[in-house]
C-alpha atoms as one frame of an Amber mdcrd trajectory, in Angstrom:
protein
  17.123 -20.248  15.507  18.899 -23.326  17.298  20.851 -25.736  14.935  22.235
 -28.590  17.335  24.848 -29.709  14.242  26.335 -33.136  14.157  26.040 -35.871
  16.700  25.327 -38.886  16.991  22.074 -39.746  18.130  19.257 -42.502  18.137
  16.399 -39.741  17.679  15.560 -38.461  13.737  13.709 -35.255  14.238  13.534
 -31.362  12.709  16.003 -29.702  15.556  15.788 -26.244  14.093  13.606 -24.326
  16.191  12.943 -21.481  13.840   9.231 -20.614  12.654  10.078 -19.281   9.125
  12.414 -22.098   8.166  11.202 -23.985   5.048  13.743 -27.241   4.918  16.459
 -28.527   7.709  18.522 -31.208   6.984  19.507 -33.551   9.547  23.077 -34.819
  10.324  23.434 -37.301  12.729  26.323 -39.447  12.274  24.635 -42.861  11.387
  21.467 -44.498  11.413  21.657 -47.825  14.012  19.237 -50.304  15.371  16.899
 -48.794  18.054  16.864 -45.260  16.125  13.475 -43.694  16.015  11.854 -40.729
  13.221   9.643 -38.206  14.588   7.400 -36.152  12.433   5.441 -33.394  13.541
   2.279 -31.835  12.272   3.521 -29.511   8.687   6.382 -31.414   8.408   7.850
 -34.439   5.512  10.866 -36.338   6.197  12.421 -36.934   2.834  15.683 -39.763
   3.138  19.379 -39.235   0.488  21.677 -41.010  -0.362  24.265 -40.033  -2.230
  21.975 -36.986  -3.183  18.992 -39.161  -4.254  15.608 -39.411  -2.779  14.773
 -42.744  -1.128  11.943 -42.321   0.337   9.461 -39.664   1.647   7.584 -39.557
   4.592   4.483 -37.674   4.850   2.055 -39.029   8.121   3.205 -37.877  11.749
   3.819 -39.961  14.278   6.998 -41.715  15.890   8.765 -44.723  14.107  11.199
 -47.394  14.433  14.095 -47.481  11.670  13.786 -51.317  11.930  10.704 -52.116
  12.030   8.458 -49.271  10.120  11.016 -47.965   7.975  13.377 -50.247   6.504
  10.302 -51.670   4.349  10.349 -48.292   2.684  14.128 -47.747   2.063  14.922
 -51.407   0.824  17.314 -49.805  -2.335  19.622 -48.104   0.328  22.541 -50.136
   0.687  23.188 -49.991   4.603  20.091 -51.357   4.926  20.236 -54.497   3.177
  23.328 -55.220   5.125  21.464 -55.286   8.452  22.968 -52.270  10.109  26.263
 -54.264  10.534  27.928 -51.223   9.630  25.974 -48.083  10.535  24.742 -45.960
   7.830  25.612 -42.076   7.064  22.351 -41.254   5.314  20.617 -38.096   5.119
  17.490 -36.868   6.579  15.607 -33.551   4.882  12.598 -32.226   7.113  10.394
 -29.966   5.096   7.702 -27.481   6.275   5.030 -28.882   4.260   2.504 -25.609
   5.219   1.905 -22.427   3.541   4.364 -19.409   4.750   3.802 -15.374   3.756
   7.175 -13.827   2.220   6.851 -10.168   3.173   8.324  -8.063  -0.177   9.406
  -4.777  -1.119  11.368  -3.315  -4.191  15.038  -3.037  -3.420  14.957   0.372
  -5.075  12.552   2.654  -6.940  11.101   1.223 -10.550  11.219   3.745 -13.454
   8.057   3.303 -14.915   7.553   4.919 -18.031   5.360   8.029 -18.336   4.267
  10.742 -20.018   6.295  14.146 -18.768   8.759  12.749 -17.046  12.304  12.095
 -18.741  13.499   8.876 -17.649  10.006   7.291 -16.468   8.281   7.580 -13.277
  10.182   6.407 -10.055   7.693   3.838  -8.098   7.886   1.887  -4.856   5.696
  -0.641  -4.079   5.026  -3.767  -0.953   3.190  -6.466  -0.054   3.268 -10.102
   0.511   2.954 -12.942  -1.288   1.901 -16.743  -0.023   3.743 -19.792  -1.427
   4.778 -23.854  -0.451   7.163 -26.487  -1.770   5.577 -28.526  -3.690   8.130
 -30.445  -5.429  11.161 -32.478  -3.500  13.152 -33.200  -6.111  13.387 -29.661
  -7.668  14.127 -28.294  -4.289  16.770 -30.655  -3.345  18.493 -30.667  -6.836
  18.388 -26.075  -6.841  18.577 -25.529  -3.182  19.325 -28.807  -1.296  22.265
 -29.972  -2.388  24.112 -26.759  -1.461  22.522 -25.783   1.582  21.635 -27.140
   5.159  18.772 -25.088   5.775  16.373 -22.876   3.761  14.197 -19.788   4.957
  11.491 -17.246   3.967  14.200 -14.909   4.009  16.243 -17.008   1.496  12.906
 -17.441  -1.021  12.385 -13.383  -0.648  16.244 -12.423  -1.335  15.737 -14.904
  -4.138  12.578 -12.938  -5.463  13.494  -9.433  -4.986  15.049  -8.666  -8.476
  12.652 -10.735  -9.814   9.400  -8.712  -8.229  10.899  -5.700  -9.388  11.032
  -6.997 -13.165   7.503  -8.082 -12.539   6.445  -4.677 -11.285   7.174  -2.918
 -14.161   5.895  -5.193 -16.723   2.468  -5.341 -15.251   2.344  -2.092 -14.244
   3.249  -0.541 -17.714   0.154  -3.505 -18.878  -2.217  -2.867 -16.422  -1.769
   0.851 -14.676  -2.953   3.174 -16.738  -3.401   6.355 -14.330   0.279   5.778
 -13.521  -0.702   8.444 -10.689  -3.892   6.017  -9.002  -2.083   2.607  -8.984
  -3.541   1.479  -5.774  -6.587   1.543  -7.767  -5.050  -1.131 -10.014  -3.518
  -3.062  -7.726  -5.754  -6.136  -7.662  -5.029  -6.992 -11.728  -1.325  -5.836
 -11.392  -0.994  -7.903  -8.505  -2.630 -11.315 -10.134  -0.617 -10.665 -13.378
   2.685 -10.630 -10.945   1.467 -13.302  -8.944   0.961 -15.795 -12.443   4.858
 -15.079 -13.346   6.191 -15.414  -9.470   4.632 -18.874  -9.832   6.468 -19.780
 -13.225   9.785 -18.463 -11.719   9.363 -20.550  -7.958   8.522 -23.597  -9.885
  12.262 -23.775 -10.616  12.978 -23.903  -6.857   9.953 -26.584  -6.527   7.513
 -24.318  -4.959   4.527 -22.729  -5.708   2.956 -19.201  -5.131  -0.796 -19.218
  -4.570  -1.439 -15.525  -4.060   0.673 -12.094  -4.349  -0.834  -9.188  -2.757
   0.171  -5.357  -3.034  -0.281  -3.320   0.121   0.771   0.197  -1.181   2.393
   2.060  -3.818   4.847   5.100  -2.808   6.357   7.754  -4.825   8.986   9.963
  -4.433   8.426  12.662  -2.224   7.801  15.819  -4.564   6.058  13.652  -6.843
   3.651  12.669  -3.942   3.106  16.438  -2.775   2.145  17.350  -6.311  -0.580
  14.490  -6.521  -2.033  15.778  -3.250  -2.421  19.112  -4.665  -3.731  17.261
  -7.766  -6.348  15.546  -5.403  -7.445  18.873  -3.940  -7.680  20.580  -7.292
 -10.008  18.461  -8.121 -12.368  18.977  -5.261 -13.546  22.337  -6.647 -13.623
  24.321  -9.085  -9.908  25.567 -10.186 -10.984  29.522 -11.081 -12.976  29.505
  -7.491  -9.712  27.920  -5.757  -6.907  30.640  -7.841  -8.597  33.537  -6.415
  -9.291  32.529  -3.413  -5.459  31.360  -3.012  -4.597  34.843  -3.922  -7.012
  36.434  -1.727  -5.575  34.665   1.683  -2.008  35.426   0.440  -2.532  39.324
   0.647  -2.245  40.427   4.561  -0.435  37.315   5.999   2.803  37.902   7.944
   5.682  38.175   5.817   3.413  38.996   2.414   4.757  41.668  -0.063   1.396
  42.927  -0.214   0.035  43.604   3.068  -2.021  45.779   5.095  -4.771  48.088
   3.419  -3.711  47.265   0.056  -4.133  43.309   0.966  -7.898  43.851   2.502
  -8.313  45.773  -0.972  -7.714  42.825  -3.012  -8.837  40.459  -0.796 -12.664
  42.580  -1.113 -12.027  42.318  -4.577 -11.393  39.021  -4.651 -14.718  38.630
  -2.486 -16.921  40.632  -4.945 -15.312  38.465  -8.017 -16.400  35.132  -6.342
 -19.360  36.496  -5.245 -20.398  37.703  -8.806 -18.734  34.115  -9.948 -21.665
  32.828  -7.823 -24.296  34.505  -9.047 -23.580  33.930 -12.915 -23.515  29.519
 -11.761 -26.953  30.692 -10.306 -25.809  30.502  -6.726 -26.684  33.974  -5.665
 -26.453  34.935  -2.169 -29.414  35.030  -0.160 -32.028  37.810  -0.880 -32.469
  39.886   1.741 -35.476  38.903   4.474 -39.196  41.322   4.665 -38.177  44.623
   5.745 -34.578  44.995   5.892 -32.039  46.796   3.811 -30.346  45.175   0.664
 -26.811  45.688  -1.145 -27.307  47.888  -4.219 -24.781  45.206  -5.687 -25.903
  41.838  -5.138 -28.927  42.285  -2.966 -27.875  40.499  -0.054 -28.913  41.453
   2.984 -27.235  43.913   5.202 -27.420  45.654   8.459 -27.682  49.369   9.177
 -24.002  50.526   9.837 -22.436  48.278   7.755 -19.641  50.052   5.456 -18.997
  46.732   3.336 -21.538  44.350   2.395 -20.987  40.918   3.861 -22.017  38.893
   0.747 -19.704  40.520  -1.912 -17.636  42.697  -0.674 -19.100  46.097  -2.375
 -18.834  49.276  -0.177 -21.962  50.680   0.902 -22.646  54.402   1.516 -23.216
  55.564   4.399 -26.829  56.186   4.477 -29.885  55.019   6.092 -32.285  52.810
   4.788 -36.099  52.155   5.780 -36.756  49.510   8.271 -40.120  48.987   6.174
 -39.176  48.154   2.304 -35.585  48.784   2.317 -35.335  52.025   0.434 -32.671
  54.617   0.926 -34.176  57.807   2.984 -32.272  60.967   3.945 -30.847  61.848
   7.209 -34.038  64.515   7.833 -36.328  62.313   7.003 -39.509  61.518   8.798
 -41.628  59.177   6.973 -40.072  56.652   4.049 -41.078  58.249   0.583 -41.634
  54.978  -0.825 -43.975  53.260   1.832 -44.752  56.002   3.916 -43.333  54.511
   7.067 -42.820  56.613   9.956 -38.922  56.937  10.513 -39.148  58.914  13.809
């Protein structure tokens, strides 16, 4: 930002080259014959005098003091002396166009909620949209103390403020105080209808608030994740399978053979989980052998059966109907297929 300060000068015009500034006020020394006002596109040039509005110029375009703007500033004292002595008059330029205040809460919120002692700690952002819509408000909270205004000012302004706001309309309107990105349209239009109410006093408006995200703290987050994947399956079906991958990992108290033991077991309990929900295992196909256990289908030197885990004798079976036959055996005793 570039603010030129005080000189004198025959040109009126916004000097501050910053894009988020919201007023400026102008100091040249005085106001002569042959001085000119310049307004751009989004801006108003409001005149003081002694800290009161005399006029307020809305239309771009570049004027002559004498000649265009003396009609409008006819109370103004210097003025109806004929410039004989020049006159130290104020010039306000305001951005008259919408501008985004980025916001975040300065620390966490205690909500409160169920569990934990002292509420919930919550962290939320977004943005919200405003624009001055009332000179004299501005001038007689902001103004009169300050040479130049900025988003930054309006959101240092607001911060304490949001977070008030946050809490009341989350405690209103959140109700799964662990999915609050879910509410965040109504919380954010119940926020955005007391934001308004509290700019007003600064003469601006806010047209729209919007929440981007909701954060928690970390262990807090970690535990709704799990939360999240609970809730993907069944929670008996997710326990023992848990406890089946923790027996034979690297640094497990329970490794080795007694680790594939339970993890079998664990197998055969799911499996047999499965089968009570009615979501056996396949049968086994025309012809081939079949686990005494669940009936799925398994393959001649197999010491475990693949679908549930249940340890199979070793014996052969008949490559015809799937009955056990002996070691001597010729023909199947059940079909009467040749074995040899």
């Amino acid at each position: 930002m570039g603010f030129f300060g005080n000189e004198l000068s025959s040109v009126i015009e916004w000097r501050e080259s910053g894009t988020d500034v919201i007023f400026w006020k102008w100091h040249g020394s005085e106001i002569k014959k042959g001085s000119r006002l310049i307004i751009r596109p989004g801006q108003d040039a409001v005149f003081l005098y002694n800290g009161k509005i005399e006029g307020v110029f809305t239309d771009e375009g570049n004027y002559e003091i004498e000649s265009q703007i003396i009609p409008f500033l006819s109370t103004l004292k210097g003025f109806q002396f004929g410039f004989n002595s020049g006159l130290r008059a104020e010039v306000l330029f305001v951005n008259t166009k919408e501008f985004t205040v980025k916001w975040g809460t300065r620390n966490a919120v205690n909500i409160p909620a169920q569990g934990f002692r002292g509420g919930l700690p919550v962290r939320a952002f977004g943005t919200f949209q405003a624009k001055v819509t009332d000179y004299i408000r501005l001038i007689d909270a902001v103004a009169g103390v300050k040479e130049m205004f900025t988003v930054k000012d309006v959101r240092d302004r607001m911060v304490s403020t949001l977070d008030e706001l946050l809490m009341k309309w989350i405690s209103r309107e959140g109700r799964d105080m662990f999915h609050l990105q879910g509410n965040a349209a109504e919380i954010a239009r119940g926020m955005n209808t007391d934001l308004d109410m509290e700019l007003m006093r600064f003469g601006m408006t806010s047209s729209e608030l919007h929440i981007s995200s909701f954060s928690y703290p970390e262990e807090v987050q970690k535990k709704i994740n799990e939360a999240a994947g609970y809730g993907m399956m069944d929670m008996d079906t997710y326990q023992r399978g848990k406890m089946a991958d923790s027996f034979g990992q690297p640094g497990s108290s329970a490794g080795g053979a007694a680790g594939a033991g339970f993890g079998m077991a664990a197998g055969m309990e799911m499996a047999k989980e499965m089968f009570r929900q009615g979501q056996a295992p396949a049968q086994p196909a025309q012809g081939g052998a079949h686990c005494p256990n669940c009936g799925g289908s398994v393959r001649t030197g197999d010491k475990f059966c693949p679908g549930c885990g249940q340890k199979l004798e070793a014996a052969a079976f008949c490559p015809e109907c799937g009955a056990k036959v002996g070691a001597a055996d010729k023909f199947c005793a059940s079909c009467g297929k040749a074995l040899r």
